[in-house]
N, C-alpha and C positions, 0 to 999 in steps of 0.2 A: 663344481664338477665341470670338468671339460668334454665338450661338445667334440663326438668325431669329425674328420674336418669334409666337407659335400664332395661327393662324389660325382666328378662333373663329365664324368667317361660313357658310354652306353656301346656294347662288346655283344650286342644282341642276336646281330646278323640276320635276321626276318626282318622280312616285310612285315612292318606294323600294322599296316591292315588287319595280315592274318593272327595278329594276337590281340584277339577280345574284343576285335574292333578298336582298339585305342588310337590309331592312324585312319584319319578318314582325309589324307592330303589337306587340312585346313577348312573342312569343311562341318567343320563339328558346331559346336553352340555358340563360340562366339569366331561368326565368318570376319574375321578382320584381315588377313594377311594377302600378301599378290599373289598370282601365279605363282608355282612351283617351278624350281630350276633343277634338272638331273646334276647331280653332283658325278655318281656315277652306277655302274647297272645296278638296281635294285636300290638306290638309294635318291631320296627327294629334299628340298628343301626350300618351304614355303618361304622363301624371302629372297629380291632379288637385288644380286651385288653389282648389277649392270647399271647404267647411265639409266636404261628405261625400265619399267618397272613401277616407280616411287608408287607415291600418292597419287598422279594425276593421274597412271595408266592402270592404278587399280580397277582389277578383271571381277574381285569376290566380295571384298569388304567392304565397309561404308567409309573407313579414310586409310585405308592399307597401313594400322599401325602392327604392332609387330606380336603383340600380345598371344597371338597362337603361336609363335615362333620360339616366344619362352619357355611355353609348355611344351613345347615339342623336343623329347628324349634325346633325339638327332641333330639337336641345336648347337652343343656342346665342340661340334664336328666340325660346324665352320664358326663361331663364334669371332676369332680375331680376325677373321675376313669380314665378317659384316660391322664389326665393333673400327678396323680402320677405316672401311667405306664411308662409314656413318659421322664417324669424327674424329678421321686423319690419324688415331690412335690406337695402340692395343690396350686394353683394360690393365691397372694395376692389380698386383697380387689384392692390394685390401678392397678393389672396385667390386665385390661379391655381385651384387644387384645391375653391375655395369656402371658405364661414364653416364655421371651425370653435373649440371653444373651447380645442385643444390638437392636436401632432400627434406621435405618438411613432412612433420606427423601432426594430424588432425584428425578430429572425433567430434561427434555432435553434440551441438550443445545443448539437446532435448533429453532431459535423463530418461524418457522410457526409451528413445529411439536409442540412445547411449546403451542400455543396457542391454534392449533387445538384439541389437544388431552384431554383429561380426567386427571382433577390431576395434571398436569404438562406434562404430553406425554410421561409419562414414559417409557411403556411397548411397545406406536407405537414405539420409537426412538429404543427398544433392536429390535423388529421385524424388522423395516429397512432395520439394521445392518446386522440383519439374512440374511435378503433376499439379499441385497446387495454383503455380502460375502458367500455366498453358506455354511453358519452352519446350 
């Protein structure tokens, strides 16, 4: 069975704020992204395409990676602006997930964390870890 193909548009025209709260400018549960830049009236966009900005002038997150940026419906919009910034390139039709220069899949190798977890247990088996050895 074939898969509709993503629909990578969003024709919403609100403020996302005002619907259900789903827009909280990047400040929702995981604060990782920079300052917002006006793209244009009534529209934001947590990631910045300018020289300043990056990692080091991160204003919210703890390393300004971009992870609210993906989730954010409005992303779509500037997408090969921030994909050539980032690295010199526009994404290929098959780049779905974006440029990257490798992609590995991993799962833990504790069969109850294996099983209980999401995916494979990925991320509980690195937490564990964390917790276990004071990182």
């Amino acid at each position: 069975r074939r898969q509709a193909p993503l629909d990578r548009s969003f024709q919403g025209g609100r403020d996302l704020r005002t619907v259900h709260g789903l827009c909280r400018l990047h400040r929702g549960p995981a604060r990782t992204t920079s300052s917002s830049t006006t793209t244009r009236p009534g529209s934001t966009r947590p990631f910045h395409v300018d020289e300043e900005g990056g990692i080091a002038d991160c204003t919210r997150g703890e390393k300004g990676c971009t992870l609210c940026t993906r989730a954010c419906p409005r992303f779509r919009e500037w997408e090969t602006e921030v994909d050539t910034f980032l690295f010199g390139r526009e994404r290929l039709s098959d780049e779905v997930f974006g440029v990257s220069q490798e992609v590995v899949l991993a799962r833990a190798t504790d069969p109850d964390v294996n099983a209980a977890g999401q995916d494979g247990g990925l991320v509980s088996a690195i937490l564990i870890y964390a917790l276990e050895n004071d990182v």
